[in-house]
C-alpha positions as CSV (number, residue, x, y, z in Angstrom):
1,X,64.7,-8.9,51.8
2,X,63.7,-6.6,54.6
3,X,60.4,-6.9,56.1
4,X,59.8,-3.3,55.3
5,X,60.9,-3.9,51.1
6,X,58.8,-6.7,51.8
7,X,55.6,-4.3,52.4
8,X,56.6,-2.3,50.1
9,X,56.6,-5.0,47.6
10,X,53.2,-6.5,48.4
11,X,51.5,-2.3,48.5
12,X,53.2,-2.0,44.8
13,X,51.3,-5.9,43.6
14,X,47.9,-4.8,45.0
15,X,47.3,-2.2,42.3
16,X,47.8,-4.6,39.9
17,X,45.7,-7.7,40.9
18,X,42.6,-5.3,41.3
19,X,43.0,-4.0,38.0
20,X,42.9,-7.3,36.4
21,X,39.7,-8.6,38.4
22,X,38.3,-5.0,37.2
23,X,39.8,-6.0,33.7
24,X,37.8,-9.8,33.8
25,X,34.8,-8.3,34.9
26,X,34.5,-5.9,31.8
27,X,36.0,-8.7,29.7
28,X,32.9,-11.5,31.0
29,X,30.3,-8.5,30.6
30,X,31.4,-7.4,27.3
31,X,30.9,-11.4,26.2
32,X,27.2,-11.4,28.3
33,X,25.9,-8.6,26.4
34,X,27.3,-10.0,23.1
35,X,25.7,-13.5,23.6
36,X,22.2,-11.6,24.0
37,X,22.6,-9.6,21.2
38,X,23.5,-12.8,19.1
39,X,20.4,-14.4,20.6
40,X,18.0,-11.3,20.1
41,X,19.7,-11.2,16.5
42,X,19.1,-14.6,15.5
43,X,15.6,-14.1,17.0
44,X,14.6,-11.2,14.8
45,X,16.2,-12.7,11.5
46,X,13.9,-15.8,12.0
47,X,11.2,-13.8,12.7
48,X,11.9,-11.7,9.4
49,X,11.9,-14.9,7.6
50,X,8.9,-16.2,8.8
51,X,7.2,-13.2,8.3
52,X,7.9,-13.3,4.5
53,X,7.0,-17.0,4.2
54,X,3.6,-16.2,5.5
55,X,3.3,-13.7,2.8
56,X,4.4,-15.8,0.1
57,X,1.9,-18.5,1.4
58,X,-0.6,-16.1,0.9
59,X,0.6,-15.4,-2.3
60,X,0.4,-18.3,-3.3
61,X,-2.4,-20.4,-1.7
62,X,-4.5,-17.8,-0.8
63,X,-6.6,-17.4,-4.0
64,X,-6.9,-21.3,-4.4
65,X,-8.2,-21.7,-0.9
66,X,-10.8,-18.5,-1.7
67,X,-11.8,-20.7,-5.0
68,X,-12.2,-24.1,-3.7
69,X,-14.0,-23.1,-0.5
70,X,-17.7,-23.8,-1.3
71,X,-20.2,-25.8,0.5
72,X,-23.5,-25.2,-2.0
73,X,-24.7,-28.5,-4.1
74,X,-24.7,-25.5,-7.1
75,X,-22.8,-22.7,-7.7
76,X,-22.7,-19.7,-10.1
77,X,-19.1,-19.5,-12.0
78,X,-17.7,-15.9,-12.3
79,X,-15.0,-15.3,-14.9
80,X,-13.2,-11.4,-14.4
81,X,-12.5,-9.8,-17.7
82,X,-10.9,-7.0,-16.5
83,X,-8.5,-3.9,-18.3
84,X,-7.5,-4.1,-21.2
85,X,-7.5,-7.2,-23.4
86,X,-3.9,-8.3,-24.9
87,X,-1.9,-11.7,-25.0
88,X,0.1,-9.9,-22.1
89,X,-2.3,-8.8,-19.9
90,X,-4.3,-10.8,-17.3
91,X,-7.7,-10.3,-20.0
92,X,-5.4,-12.5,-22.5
93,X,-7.3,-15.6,-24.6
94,X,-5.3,-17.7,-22.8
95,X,-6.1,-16.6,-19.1
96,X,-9.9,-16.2,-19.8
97,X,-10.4,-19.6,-22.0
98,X,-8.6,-21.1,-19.5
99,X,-11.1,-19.7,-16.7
100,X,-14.2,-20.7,-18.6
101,X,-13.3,-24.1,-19.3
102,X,-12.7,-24.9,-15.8
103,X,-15.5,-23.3,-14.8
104,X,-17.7,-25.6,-18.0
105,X,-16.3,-28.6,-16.7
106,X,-17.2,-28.2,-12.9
107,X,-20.1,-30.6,-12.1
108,X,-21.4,-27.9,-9.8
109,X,-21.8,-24.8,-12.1
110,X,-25.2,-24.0,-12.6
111,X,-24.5,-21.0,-15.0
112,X,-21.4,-18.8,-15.4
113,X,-20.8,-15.4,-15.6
114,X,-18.7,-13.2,-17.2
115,X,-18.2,-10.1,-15.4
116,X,-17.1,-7.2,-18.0
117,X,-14.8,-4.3,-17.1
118,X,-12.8,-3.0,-20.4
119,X,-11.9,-0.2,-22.6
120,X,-10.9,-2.9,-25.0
121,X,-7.9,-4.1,-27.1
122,X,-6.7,-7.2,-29.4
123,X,-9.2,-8.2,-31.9
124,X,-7.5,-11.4,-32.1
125,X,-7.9,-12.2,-28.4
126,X,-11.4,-10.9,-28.2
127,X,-12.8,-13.4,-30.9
128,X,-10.9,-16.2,-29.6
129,X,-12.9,-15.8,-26.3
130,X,-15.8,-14.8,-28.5
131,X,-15.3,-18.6,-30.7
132,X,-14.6,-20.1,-27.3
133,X,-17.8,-19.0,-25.5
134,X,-19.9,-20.2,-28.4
135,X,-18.2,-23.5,-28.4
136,X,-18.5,-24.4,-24.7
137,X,-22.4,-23.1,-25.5
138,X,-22.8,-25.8,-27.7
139,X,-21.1,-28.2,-25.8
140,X,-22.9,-27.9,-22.2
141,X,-26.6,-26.5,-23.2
142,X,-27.6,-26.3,-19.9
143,X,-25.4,-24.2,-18.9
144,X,-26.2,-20.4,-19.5
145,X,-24.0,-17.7,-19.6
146,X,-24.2,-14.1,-18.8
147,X,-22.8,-11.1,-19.5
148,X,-22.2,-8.4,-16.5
149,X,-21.2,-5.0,-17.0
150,X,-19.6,-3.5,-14.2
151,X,-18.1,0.3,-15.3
152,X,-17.2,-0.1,-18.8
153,X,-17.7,-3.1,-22.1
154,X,-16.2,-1.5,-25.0
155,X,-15.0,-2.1,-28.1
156,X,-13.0,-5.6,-28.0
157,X,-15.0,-6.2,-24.6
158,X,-18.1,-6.1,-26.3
159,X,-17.0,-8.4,-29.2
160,X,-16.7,-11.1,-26.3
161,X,-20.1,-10.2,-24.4
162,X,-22.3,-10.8,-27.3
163,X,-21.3,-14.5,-27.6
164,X,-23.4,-14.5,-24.2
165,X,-27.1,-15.4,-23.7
166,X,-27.7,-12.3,-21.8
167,X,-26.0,-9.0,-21.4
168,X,-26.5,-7.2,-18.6
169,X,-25.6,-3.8,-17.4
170,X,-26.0,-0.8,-14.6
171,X,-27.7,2.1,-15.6
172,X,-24.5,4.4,-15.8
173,X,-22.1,1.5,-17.5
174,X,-20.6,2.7,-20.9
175,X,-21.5,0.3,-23.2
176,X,-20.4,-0.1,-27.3
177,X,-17.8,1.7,-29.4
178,X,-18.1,-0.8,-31.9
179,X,-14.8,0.2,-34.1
180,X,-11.4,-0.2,-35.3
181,X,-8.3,1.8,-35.0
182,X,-4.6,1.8,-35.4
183,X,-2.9,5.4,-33.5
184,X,0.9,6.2,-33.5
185,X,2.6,9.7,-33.9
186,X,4.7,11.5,-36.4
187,X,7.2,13.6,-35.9
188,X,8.3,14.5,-39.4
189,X,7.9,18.5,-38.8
190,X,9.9,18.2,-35.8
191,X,12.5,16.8,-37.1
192,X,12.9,19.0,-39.9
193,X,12.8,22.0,-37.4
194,X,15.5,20.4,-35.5
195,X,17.8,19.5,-38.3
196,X,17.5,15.9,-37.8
197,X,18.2,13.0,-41.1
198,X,16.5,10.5,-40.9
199,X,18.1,7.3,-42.3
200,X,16.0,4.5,-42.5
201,X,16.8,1.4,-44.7
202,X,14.6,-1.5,-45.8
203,X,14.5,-4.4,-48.1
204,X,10.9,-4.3,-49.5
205,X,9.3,-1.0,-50.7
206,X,6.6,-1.1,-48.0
207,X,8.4,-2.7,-44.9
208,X,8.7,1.1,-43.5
209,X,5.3,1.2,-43.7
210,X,3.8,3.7,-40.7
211,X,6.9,4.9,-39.6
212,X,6.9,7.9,-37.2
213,X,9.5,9.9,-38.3
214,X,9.0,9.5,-42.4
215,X,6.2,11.4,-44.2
216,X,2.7,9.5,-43.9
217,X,2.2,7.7,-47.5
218,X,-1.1,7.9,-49.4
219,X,-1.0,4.8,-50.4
220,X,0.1,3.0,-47.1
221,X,-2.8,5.0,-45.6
222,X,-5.1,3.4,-48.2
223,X,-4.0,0.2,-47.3
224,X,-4.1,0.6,-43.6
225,X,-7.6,1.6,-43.9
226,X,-8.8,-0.7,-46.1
227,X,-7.4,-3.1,-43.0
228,X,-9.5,-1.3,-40.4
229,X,-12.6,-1.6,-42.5
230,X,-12.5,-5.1,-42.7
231,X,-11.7,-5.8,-39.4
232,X,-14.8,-3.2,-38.8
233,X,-17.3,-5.2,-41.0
234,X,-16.0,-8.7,-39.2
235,X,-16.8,-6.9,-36.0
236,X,-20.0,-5.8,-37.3
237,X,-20.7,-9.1,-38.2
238,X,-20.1,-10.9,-34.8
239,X,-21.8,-8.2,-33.1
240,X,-25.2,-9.1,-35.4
241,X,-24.5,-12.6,-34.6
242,X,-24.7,-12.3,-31.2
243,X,-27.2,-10.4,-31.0
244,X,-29.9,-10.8,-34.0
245,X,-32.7,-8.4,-33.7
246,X,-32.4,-7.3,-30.7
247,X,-30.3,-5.1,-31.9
248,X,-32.2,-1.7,-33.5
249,X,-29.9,-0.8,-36.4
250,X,-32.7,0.7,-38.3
251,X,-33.9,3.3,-36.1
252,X,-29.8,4.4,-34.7
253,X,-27.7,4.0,-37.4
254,X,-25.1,4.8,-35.4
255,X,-24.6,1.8,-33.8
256,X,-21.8,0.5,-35.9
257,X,-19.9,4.5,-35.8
258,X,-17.8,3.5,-32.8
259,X,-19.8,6.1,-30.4
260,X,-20.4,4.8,-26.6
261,X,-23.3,4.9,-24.8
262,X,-24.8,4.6,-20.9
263,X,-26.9,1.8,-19.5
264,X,-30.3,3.0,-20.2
265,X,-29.1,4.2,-23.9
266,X,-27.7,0.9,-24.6
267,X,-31.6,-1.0,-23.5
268,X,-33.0,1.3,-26.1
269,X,-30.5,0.4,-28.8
270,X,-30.6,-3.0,-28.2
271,X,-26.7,-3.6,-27.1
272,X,-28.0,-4.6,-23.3
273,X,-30.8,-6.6,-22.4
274,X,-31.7,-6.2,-18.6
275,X,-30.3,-4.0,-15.6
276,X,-28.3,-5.9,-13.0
277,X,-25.1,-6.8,-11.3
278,X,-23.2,-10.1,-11.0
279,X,-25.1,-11.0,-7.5
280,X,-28.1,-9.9,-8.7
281,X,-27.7,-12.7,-11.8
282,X,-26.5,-15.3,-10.0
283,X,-29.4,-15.2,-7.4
284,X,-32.5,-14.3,-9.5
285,X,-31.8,-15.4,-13.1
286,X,-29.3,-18.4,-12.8
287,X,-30.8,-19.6,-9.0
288,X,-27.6,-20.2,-7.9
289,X,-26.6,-17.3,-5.3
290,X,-23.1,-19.2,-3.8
291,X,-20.5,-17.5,-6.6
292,X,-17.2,-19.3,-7.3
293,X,-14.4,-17.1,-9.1
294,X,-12.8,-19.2,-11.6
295,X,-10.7,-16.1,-13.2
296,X,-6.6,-17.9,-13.3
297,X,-4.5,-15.9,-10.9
298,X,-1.5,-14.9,-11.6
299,X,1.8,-16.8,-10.4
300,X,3.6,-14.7,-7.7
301,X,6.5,-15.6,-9.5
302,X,5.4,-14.6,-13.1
303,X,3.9,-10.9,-11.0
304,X,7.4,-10.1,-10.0
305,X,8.8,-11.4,-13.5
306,X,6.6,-9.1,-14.9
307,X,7.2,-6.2,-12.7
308,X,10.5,-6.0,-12.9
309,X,10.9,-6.6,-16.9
310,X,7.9,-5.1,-18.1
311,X,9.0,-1.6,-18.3
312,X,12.1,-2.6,-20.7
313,X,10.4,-5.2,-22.5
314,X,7.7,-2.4,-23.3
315,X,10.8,0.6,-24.6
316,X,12.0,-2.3,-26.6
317,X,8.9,-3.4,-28.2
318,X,8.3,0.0,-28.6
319,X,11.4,0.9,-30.7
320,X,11.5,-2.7,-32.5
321,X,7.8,-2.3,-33.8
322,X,5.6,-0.7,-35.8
323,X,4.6,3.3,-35.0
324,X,0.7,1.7,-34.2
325,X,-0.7,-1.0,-33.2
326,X,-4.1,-2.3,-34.3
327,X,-7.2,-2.4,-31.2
328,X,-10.7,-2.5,-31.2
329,X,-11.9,0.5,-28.4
């Protein structure tokens, strides 16, 4: 080969040895940038996941840690009774037996507390606490218990505060509606209007009893309310228990009509005993000021069962039930 093919030659391979060098050089970045956005990746995913173990720890712990963090030789126990009262709800029997027992039991509790803030509900769940409260009364004598009205005690909520020593209450607390009801709809007119058969099939005469979309019978409506007046008088009857002549029946006859009244109405009636808030009982009356919650928490597991199911569960409960449901508020 001629020297000047030669030249040629060698002009004609420069070309091509730059562009690989140029091609190595984006090839080694291109893997440098991916390696630290691997590493930055990883770094954010763990901190993601650490992030959400803290808040489960809280979720879990943190109440228990709250409770058990005491350094008093005494304490006052506080059990929440708090919306409305149902076996589903966090005011069930089970959660607030539960509560009081634990707190009974605790060598340290001077006198416990039950802090009141309900509309009301299941008659069965409010005298099972009602029973229970008198029980663990007779059981640990020297330990008092209290009633504290925070916004509202009605109805089923009042059923449980007179198995207390004491009820007490703020000035503008709603306090009473002693009273029974069963509510539902009907939808009978509608139906008509709309063309609408409705087929409904039973085996037992009375099975369809209270349903929404058949005429209301007399005599289901007689039985129903012979129902509600003797869950009335058994309310009535609790209620007298609890709190023996205190209560002025003679000069408000009204007491028993299922009316509500405020703080200062309630002390002249007889429903209330004193003014005062939870810290107000625990340092003055029971000589205890340290308060130690003993309300069960919920599981973090059972809140997010519940949150995601309890809309359904509700529809079909709804549809599978009766067109009422029986509740003392």
């Amino acid at each position: 080969m001629s020297e000047s093919n030669k030249g040629a030659h060698r002009n004609q391979s420069e070309p091509s040895r730059w562009e690989r060098d140029l091609l190595n050089q984006m090839v080694m970045a291109t893997v440098t940038e991916n390696r630290r956005s691997r590493r930055w990746g990883i770094f954010f995913k763990l901190l993601t996941f650490g992030y959400l173990f803290l808040i489960l720890g809280v979720f879990l712990w943190g109440d228990k840690l709250q409770v058990a963090k005491t350094d008093a030789e005494e304490h006052t126990a506080l059990v929440e009774v708090k919306g409305l009262i149902s076996s589903e709800t966090k005011a069930s029997a089970d959660n607030i037996v539960t509560g009081l027992r634990t707190a009974f039991e605790d060598e340290k509790t001077r006198g416990v507390i039950l802090r009141m803030n309900t509309p009301g509900g299941s008659p069965v769940q409010s005298r099972y606490i009602n029973r229970e409260i008198t029980r663990l009364k007779e059981k640990y004598p020297k330990i008092p218990v209290y009633a504290v009205v925070a916004d509202v005690c009605a109805s089923g909520g009042y059923y449980i505060a007179v198995a207390a020593d004491k009820i007490y209450a703020d000035e503008g607390s709603l306090v009473g509606s002693i009273g029974v009801l069963i509510n539902g709809f009907g939808f009978v007119d509608g139906m008509r209007e709309l063309g609408i058969e409705r087929r409904l099939l039973t085996a037992g005469e009375n099975k369809g009893i209270l349903d929404p979309f058949s005429p209301l019978d007399e005599t289901d409506k007689g039985h129903i309310q012979q129902m509600l007046d003797q869950l009335h008088e058994q309310f009535i009857a609790t209620v007298k228990e609890g709190r023996g002549e205190r209560l002025k029946v003679t000069e408000y006859p009204e007491l028993f009509s299922g009316l509500f009244w405020n703080g200062e109405e309630a002390m002249e009636m007889g429903l209330i005993d004193e003014f005062g808030s939870s810290s107000y009982v625990a340092r003055e009356v029971i000589g205890a000021e340290e308060i130690v919650d003993f309300t069960p928490k919920e599981d973090v597991w059972e809140r997010f069962a519940r949150n995601i199911g309890a809309g359904a569960a509700e529809v079909l409960t709804t549809i599978g039930g009766l067109g009422g449901a029986f509740s003392i508020r």
